[in-house]
C-alpha positions in Angstrom: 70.1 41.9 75.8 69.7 43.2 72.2 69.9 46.5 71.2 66.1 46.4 69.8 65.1 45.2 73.0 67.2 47.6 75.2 66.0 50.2 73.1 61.8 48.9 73.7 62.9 49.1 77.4 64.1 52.7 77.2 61.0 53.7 75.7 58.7 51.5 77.7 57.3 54.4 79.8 56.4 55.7 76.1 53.1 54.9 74.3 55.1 54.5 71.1 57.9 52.7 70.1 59.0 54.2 67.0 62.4 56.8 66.0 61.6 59.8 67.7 60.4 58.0 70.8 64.0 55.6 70.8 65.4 59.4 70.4 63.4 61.1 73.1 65.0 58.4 75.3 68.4 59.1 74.4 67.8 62.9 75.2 69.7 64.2 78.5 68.2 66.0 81.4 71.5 68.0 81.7 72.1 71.6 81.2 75.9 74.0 81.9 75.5 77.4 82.8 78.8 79.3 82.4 79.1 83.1 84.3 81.7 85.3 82.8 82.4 89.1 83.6 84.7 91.5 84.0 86.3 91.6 87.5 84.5 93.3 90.4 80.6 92.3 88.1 80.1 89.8 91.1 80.2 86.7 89.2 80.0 84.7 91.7 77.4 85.8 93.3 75.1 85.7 90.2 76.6 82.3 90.1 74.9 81.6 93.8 71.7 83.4 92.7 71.0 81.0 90.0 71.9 77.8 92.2 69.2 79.5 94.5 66.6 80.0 91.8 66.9 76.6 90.1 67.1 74.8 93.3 63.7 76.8 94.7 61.8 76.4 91.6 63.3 72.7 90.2 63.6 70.9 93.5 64.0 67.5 91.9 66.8 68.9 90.4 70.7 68.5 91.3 72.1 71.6 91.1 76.2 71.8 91.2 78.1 74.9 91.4 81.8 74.3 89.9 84.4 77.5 90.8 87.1 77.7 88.1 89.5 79.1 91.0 89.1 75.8 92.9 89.8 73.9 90.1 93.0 75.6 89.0 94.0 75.8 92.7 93.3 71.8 92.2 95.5 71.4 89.3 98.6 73.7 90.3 98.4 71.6 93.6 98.7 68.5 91.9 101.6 70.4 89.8 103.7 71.4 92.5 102.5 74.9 91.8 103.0 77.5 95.0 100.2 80.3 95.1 100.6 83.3 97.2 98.1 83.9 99.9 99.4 87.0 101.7 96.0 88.9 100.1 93.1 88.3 98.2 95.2 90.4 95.1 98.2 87.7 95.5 95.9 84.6 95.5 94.0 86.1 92.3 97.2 87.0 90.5 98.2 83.5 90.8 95.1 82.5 89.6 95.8 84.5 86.3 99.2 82.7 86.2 97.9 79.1 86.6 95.2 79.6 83.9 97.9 81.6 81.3 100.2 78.2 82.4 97.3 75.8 81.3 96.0 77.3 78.1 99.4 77.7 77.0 99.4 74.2 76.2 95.9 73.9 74.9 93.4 77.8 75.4 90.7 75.4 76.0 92.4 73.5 78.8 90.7 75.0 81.6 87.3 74.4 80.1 88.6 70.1 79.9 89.3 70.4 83.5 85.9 72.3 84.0 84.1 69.1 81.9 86.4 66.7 84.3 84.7 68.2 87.1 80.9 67.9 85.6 81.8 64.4 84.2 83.3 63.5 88.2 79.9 64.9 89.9 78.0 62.8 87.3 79.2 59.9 88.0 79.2 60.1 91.7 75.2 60.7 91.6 74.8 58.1 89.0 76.4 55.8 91.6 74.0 56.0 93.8 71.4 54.9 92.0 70.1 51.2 92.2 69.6 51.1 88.2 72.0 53.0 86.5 70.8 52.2 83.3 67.8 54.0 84.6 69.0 57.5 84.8 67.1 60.5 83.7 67.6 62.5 86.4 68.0 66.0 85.9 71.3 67.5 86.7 72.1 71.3 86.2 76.3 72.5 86.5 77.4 76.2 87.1 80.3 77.3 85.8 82.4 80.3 87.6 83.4 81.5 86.0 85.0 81.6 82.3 87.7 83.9 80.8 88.6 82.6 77.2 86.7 82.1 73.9 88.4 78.9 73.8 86.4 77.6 77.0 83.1 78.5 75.3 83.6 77.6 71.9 84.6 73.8 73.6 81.6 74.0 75.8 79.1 75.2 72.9 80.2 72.3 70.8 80.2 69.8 73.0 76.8 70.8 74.9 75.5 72.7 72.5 72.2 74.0 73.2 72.3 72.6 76.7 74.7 75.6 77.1 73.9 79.0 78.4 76.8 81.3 78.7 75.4 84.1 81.5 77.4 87.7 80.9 77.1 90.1 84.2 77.0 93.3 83.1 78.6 96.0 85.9 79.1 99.8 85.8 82.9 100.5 86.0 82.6 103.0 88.8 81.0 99.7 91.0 82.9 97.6 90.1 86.3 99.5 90.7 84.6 100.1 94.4 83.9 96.8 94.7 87.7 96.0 94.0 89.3 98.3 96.5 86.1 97.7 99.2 86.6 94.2 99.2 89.5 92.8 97.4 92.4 95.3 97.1 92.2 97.7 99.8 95.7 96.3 101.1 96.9 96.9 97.2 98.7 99.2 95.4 96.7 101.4 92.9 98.7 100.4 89.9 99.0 96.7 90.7 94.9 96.4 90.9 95.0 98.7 87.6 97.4 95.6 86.2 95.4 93.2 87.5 91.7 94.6 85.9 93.5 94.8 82.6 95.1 91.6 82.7 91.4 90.1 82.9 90.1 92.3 80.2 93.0 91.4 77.8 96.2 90.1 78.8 97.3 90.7 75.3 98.8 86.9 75.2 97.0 84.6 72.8 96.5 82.2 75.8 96.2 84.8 78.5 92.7 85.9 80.3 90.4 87.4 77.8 86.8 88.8 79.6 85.9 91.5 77.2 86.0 88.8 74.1 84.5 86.2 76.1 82.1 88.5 77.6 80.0 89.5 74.5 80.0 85.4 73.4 77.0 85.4 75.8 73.6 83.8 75.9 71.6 85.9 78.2 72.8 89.3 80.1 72.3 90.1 83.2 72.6 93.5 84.9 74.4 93.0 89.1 75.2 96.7 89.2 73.3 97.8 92.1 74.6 96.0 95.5 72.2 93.2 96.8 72.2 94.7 100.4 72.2 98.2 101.5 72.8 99.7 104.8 69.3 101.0 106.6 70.2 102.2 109.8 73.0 100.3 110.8 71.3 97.1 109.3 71.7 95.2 106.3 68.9 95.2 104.6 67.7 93.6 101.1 68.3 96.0 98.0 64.9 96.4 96.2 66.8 97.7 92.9 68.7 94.3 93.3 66.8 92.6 90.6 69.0 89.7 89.6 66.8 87.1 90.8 63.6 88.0 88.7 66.3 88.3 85.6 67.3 85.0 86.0 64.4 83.5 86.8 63.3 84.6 83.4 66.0 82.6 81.8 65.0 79.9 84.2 61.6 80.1 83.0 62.4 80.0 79.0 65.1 77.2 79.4 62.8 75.2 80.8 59.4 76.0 79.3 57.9 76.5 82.4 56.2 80.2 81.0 55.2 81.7 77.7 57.9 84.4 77.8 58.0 87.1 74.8 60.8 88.9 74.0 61.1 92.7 75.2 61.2 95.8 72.9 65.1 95.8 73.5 65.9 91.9 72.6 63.6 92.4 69.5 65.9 95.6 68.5 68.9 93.8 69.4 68.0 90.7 67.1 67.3 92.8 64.5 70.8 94.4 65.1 72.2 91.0 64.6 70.5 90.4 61.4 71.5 93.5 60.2 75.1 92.6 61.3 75.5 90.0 59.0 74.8 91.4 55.6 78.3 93.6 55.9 81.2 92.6 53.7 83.6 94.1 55.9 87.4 92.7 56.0 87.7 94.4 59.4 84.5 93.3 61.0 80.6 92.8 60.8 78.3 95.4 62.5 74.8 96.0 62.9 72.4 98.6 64.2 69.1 98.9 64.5 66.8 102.3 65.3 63.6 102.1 66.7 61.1 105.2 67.8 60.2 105.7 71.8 57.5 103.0 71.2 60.1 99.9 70.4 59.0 100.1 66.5 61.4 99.0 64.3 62.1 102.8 62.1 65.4 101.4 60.6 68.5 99.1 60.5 72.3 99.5 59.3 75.3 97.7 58.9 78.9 98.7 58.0 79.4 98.5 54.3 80.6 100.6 51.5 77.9 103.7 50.9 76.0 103.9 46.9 76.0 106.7 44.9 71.7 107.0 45.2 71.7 106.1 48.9 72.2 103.2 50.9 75.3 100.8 50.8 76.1 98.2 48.7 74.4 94.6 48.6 70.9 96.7 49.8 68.4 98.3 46.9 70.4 97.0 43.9 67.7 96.3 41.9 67.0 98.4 38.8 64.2 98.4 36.0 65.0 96.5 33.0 67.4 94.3 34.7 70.0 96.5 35.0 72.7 95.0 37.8 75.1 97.9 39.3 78.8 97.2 39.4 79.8 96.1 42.7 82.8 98.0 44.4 82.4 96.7 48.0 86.5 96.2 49.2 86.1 92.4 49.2 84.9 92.1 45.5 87.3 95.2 43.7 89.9 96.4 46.0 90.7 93.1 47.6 92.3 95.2 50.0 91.7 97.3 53.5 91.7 101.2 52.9 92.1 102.0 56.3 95.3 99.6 56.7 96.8 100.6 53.6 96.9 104.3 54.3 98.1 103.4 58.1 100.8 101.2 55.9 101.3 104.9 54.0 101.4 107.1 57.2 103.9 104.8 58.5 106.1 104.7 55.2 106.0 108.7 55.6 107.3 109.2 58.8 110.0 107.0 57.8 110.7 108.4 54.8 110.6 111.9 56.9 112.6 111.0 59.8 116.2 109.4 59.0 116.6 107.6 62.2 114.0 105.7 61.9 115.6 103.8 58.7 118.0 102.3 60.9 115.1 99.8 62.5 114.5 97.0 60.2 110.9 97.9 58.8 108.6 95.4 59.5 109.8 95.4 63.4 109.6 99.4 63.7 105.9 98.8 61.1 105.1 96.3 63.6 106.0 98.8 66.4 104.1 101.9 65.3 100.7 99.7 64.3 100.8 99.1 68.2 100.2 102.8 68.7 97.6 105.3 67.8 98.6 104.9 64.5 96.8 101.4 64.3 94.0 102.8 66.0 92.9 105.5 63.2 89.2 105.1 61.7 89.0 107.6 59.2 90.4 105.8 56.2 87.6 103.2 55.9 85.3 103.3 53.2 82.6 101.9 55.2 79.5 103.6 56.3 79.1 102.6 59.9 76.3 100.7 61.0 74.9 103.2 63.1 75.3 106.0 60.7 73.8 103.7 58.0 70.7 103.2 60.3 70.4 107.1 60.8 70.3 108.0 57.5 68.2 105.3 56.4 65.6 106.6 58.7 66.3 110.0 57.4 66.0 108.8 53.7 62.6 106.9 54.7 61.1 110.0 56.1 61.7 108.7 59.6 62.8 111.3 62.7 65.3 110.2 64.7 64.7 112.2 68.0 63.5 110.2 70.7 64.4 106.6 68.9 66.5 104.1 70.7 69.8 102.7 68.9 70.5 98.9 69.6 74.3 98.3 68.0 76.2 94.7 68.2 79.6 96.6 68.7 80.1 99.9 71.0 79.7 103.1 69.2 83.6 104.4 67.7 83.7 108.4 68.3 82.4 109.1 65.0 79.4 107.3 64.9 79.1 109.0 69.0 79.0 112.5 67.6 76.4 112.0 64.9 74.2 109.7 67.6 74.2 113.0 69.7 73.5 115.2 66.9 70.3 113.0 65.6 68.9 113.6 69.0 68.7 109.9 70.2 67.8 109.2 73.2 69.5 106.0 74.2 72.5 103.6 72.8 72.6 99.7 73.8 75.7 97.7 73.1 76.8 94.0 73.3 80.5 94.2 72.2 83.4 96.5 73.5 85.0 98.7 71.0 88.5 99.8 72.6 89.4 101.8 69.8 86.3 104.4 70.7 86.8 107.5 72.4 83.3 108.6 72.5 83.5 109.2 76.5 86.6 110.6 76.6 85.3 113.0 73.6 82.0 113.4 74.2 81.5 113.0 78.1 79.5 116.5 78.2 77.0 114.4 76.2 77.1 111.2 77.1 76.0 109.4 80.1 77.4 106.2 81.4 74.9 105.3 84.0 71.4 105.2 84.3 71.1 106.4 87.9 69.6 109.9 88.1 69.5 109.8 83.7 66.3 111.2 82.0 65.6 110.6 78.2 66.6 113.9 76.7 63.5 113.7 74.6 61.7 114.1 78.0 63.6 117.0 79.1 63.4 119.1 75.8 59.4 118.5 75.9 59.5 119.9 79.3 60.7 123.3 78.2 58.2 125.2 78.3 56.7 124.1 81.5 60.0 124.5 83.9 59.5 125.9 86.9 62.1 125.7 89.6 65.8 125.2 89.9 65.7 121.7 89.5 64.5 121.4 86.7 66.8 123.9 85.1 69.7 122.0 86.6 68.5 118.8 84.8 68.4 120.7 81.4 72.0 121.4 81.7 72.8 117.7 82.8 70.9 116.4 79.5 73.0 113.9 77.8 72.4 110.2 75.4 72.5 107.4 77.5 75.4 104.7 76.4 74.4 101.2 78.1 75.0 98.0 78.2 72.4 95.2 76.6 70.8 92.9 79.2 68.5 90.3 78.5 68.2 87.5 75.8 70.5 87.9 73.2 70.3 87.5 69.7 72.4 84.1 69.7 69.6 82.8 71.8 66.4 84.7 70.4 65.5 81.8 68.5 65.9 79.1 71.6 63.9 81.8 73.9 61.1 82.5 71.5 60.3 80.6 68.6 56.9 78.2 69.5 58.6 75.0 68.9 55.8 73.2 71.4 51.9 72.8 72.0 50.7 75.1 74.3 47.0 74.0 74.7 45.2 70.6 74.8 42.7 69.0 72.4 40.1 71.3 74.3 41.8 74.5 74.3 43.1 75.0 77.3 46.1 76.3 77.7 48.9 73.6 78.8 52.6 74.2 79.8 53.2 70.9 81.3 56.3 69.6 82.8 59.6 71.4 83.1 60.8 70.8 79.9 64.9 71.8 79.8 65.3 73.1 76.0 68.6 71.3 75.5 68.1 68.6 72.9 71.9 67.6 74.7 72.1 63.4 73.4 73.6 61.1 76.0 75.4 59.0 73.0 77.8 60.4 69.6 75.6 60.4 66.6 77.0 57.2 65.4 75.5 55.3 68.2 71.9 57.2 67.4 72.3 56.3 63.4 72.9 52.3 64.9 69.8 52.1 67.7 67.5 54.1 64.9 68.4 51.5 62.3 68.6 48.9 64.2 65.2 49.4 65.9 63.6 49.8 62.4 64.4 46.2 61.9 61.8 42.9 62.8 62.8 41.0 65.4 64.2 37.6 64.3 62.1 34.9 66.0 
């Protein structure tokens, strides 16, 4: 058959015959999830919550959960690899060694053997169909879970929009519970302790790296509180479980199924990440973004170098006349890092001041001493933060700051903690971690970590004059800025979710959703092959 005519056939359940219907026909029905999270977030079982939801609501659809332990249990099989069963710690510390073995070779190995797996399931369904050629079935893989950038930076480019990387966002205190309730009991304190932090960041360039991968995310989702709770002996369903309903508003944006808008927190977030990526920065880009109590967007900041007249560089540099400022971010004069350099200094001075120390060769004992607090120090950057650029940009706008909600791309350092407090915010939301930040260690009189039992301090302070009872006095003194992590959409996915890229009525103005819709745009063939059928269905037929 010809390719013209193959391609007629493809579209024959089309009324048209032209490029974007020959294209429509080469779109794929499929779509990855990927679940990452810190140990103890109960991957896995947001993993089984999803199957559950898609499978409910998208019944003609196959829905394939593939474990990452089972497939590196697979593969160190199949190497001759042993794996220690004695406890559920062993088998998981083995599990950390198989993966460090594979991405040693390649860190986005065990996302190929992941893809071996989908491409394995694929083919056994399409094999059971009478017309292959036919299929346009509609096939939905599960990923649990991932712990590299690697893996998700192969996935994203090879699925690209048909990917959706899920991040399960845990409180440490339930998570650590979950871990000795139900994993580690038989373990030793400091071997779980290894074990956590190995998953965070082994420190190896191909070891396990959650907290990087984590904030890579698509859509956040919050599996803090336990799914069942015990009601007199019984277990009984959790009604401050809400993972279903969170995920079945993914469900419903992926697949168009709802007209879902964005909430007051992904709208601040997004604006966070546009903010984000005006900074210079040689370190790296951040972005905040303040709203009042009512979600309204009062101001945004990024990290970048302040201007003498207010603001930072690259923002409100235009003058009358056509006068251009002289720009003296660190990428355009200094060409250099001020905070590095005067580590480089500190470190040349205890040297210098300490005679035994010039017996190590330099750039091993330099190397040595950057690994320490040294290498940690913030003060010596010439950078505004972005959260103290978005307060005093309110401030400068006329704006109060008391009540307003702070949405920031990275975790607030100590610094920026102490002048949150101060400006009398109510609440902090966070995508990426910030190890370097002592703000709870610091400032853990003022800052809470969970939301269980937390008021807005705003709320309490309004309340003053009308308290009455001991309670309420005890709540006063528990008053304290609420540091959480994001959940929802985020900002990497805002314009997927959001933007109206589809009719939503018919020619008599109804409204119209229509078929589940996945919004993947995933092609079956490489580009080349679309270029060919494209050009060569533009053609005549020869008679």
């Amino acid at each position: 058959m010809s390719v013209a005519r193959e391609l007629k056939k493809e579209a024959s359940n089309d009324t048209g015959t032209g490029a974007s219907t020959v294209l429509k026909g080469l779109i794929s029905k499929e779509l990855i999830f990927g679940v990452v999270g810190p140990v103890g977030s109960g991957t896995s079982w947001v993993a089984a919550a999803l199957s559950e939801q898609l499978k409910k609501g998208h019944k003609d659809s196959e829905v394939y959960t593939i474990k990452a332990s089972e497939v590196l249990e697979m593969w160190a099989l199949e190497q001759g690899m042993p794996i220690d069963r004695s406890s559920s710690l062993t088998r998981a510390t083995a599990l950390q060694d198989i993966g460090d073995k594979i991405r040693e070779g390649d860190t986005a190995g065990v996302s190929v053997l992941l893809m071996s797996s989908i491409q394995q399931k694929r083919d056994a369904s399409i094999a059971l169909l009478k017309d292959k050629a036919g299929d346009n079935k509609t096939r939905i893989y599960i990923l649990d879970s991932l712990k590299h950038p690697a893996e998700v930076a192969l996935l994203r480019s090879v699925y690209q929009e048909a990917f959706c990387l899920i991040g399960v966002v845990c409180e440490n205190d339930k998570r650590e519970a979950r871990l000795t309730d139900r994993k580690c009991v038989d373990s030793k304190a400091d071997l779980v302790r290894d074990f956590v932090n190995r998953d965070q960041d082994s420190g190896l360039d191909h070891g396990q790296k959650v907290a990087d991968t984590f904030h890579l995310s698509d859509f956040f989702v919050d599996n803090t509180p336990e799914r069942f709770i015990d009601i007199d002996g019984l277990k009984e369903e959790n009604p401050d479980w809400d993972v279903n309903e969170q995920l079945g508003r993914l469900i419903d944006i992926l697949s168009h199924q709802k007209i879902v808008r964005p909430s007051a927190s992904e709208t601040g977030m997004f604006h966070a990440y546009g903010a984000q990526m005006t900074s210079s920065c040689l370190s790296r880009q951040v972005g905040a973004a303040l709203t009042d109590r009512f979600g309204n967007i009062v101001s945004t900041g990024t990290n970048e170098v302040p201007n003498a007249g207010g603001g930072v560089y690259g923002e409100n540099d235009n003058f009358p006349n056509g006068f251009e400022r002289e720009d003296h971010r660190c990428s355009v004069s200094n060409k250099y890092c001020s905070s590095n350099r005067e580590q480089d200094d500190i470190i040349h001075d205890l040297i210098n001041t300490i005679p035994e120390l010039e017996k190590t060769e330099f750039q091993k004992l330099k190397k040595q001493l950057k690994s320490t607090r040294i290498g940690k120090l913030l003060e010596f950057s010439r950078a505004v933060h972005a959260e103290m650029d978005a307060l005093l940009s309110a401030g400068r706008k006329g704006h109060s700051t008391v009540g307003g909600k702070l949405y920031v791309t990275t975790f607030p350092c100590h610094y920026c903690a102490r002048h949150i407090v101060s400006a009398g915010i109510d609440e902090v939301q966070y995508i990426e971690p910030y190890p370097k930040s002592l703000a709870f260690k610091l400032h853990g009189d003022a800052i809470a970590q969970t939301t269980q039992e937390w008021i807005a301090p705003s709320n309490i302070i309004a309340k003053l004059s009308s308290i009455t009872n001991t309670n309420e006095e005890l709540a006063i003194t528990q008053i304290k800025v609420l540091f959480k992590p994001f959940t929802g959409v985020a900002p990497r996915m805002y314009r997927l979710a959001f933007m109206k890229n589809r009719s939503l009525k018919s020619k008599t103005g109804d409204m119209e959703i229509g078929e589940p819709d996945w919004a993947s745009g995933l092609l079956r063939v490489s580009y080349q092959e679309v270029e060919k059928r494209l050009i060569t269905n533009s053609k005549p037929e020869q008679p």
